[in-house]
N, C-alpha and C positions, 0 to 999 in steps of 0.2 A: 290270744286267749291266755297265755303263760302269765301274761302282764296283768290280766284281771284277777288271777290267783294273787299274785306273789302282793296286789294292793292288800285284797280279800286278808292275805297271811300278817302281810306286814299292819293293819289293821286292827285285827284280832289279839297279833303280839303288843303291838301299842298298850293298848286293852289292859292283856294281861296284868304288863308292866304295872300300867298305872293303878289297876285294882288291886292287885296284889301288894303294893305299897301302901293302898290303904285298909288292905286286910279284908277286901271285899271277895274274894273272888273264891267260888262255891265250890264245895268236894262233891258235885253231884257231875259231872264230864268226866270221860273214857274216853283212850284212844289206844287203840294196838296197832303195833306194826308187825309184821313179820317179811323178814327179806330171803327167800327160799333158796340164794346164790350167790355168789359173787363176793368179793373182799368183806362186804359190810351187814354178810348173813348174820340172820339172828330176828332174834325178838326182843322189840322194846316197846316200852308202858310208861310213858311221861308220869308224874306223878298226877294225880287227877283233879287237885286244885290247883294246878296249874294248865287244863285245857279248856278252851273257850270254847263255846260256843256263839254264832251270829247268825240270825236271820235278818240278812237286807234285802226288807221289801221293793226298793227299790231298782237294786240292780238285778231282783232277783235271780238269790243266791243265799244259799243256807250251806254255812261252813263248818266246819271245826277245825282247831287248831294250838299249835302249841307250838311255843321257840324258847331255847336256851340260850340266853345273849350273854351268855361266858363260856359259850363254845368256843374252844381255839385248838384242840386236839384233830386231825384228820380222820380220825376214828370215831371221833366223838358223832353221835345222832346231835344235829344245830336244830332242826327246825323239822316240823310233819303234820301237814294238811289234808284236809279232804273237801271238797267244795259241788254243791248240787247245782245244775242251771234248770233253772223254771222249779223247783222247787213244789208252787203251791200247784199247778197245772198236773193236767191226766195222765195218763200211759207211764212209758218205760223212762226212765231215767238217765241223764247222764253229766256227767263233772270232769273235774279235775283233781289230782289227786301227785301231792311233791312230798319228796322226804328228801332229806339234806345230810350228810354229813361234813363237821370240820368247819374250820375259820371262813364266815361268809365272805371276808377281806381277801382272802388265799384262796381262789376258786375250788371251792367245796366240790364233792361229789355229790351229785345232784340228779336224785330217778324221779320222773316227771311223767304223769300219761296226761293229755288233754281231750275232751271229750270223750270219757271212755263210758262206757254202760257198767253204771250199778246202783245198787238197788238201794231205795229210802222206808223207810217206813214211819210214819207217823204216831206218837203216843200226846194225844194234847198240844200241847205247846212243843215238846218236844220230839225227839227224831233218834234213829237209829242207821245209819251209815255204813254199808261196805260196800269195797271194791274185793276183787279178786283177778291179777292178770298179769302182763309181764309189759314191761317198758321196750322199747325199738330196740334195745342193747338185751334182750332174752331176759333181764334179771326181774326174779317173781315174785312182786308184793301182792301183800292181802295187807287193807287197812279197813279197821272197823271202827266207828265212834258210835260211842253214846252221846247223847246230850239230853240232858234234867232240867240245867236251866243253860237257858236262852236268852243272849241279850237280841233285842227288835231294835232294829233300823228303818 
């Protein structure tokens, strides 16, 4: 499952890259983080024209995401995901959900839950995203996304 994220991620940041070079890429996406512990507490807020949003009908899977590819500081936040499976299907919910910090080259520190439960909610085309809980190593993130617009796959 890790590897389905980090396409999901890697994906999305592609994405970003290449829309934000051409000036495409919308100030309607949100993403918080909050890390309740540990060396990398705190809160961060990507700038919001720079998180994407994807809904892949296919694999389904409705993300969001964001990466800095001039991260090289060990402090620095590199990358931070949130990912739905089954998405358009009934009941409770559950994803994956990475943040990263520091040089992806330099093995980053890296909080990961994989299939954890949390909650979606639907506006239209778009979605509203949080987790809340703690990774195998105790440390407690909450990650929320907005998403406005939506690229479909």
């Amino acid at each position: 499952m890790p590897n389905r994220l980090h396409s999901i991620l890697l994906l999305t940041g592609l994405f970003a890259l290449t829309a934000s070079a051409w000036g495409a890429v919308p100030a309607g996406n949100t993403l918080d983080i909050v890390i309740g512990n540990g060396p990398h507490a705190g809160t961060y807020k990507p700038p919001a024209d720079t998180v994407i949003c994807l809904h892949a009908k296919k694999q389904n899977r409705y993300s969001a995401a964001w990466k800095d590819f001039d991260a090289h500081d060990a402090k620095a936040i590199a990358e931070a995901g949130i990912s739905v499976s089954n998405p358009d299907g009934a009941g409770a919910k559950q994803g994956d959900v990475r943040v990263a910090f520091g040089d992806p080259d330099k093995k980053p520190t890296v909080y990961s839950i994989d299939q954890a439960p949390l909650t979606m909610t639907k506006n239209g085309k778009g979605a509203e995203i949080t987790f809340q809980g703690k990774t195998k190593d105790g440390i407690q993130l909450r990650v929320s996304a907005k998403c406005s617009d939506v690229e479909d796959m």
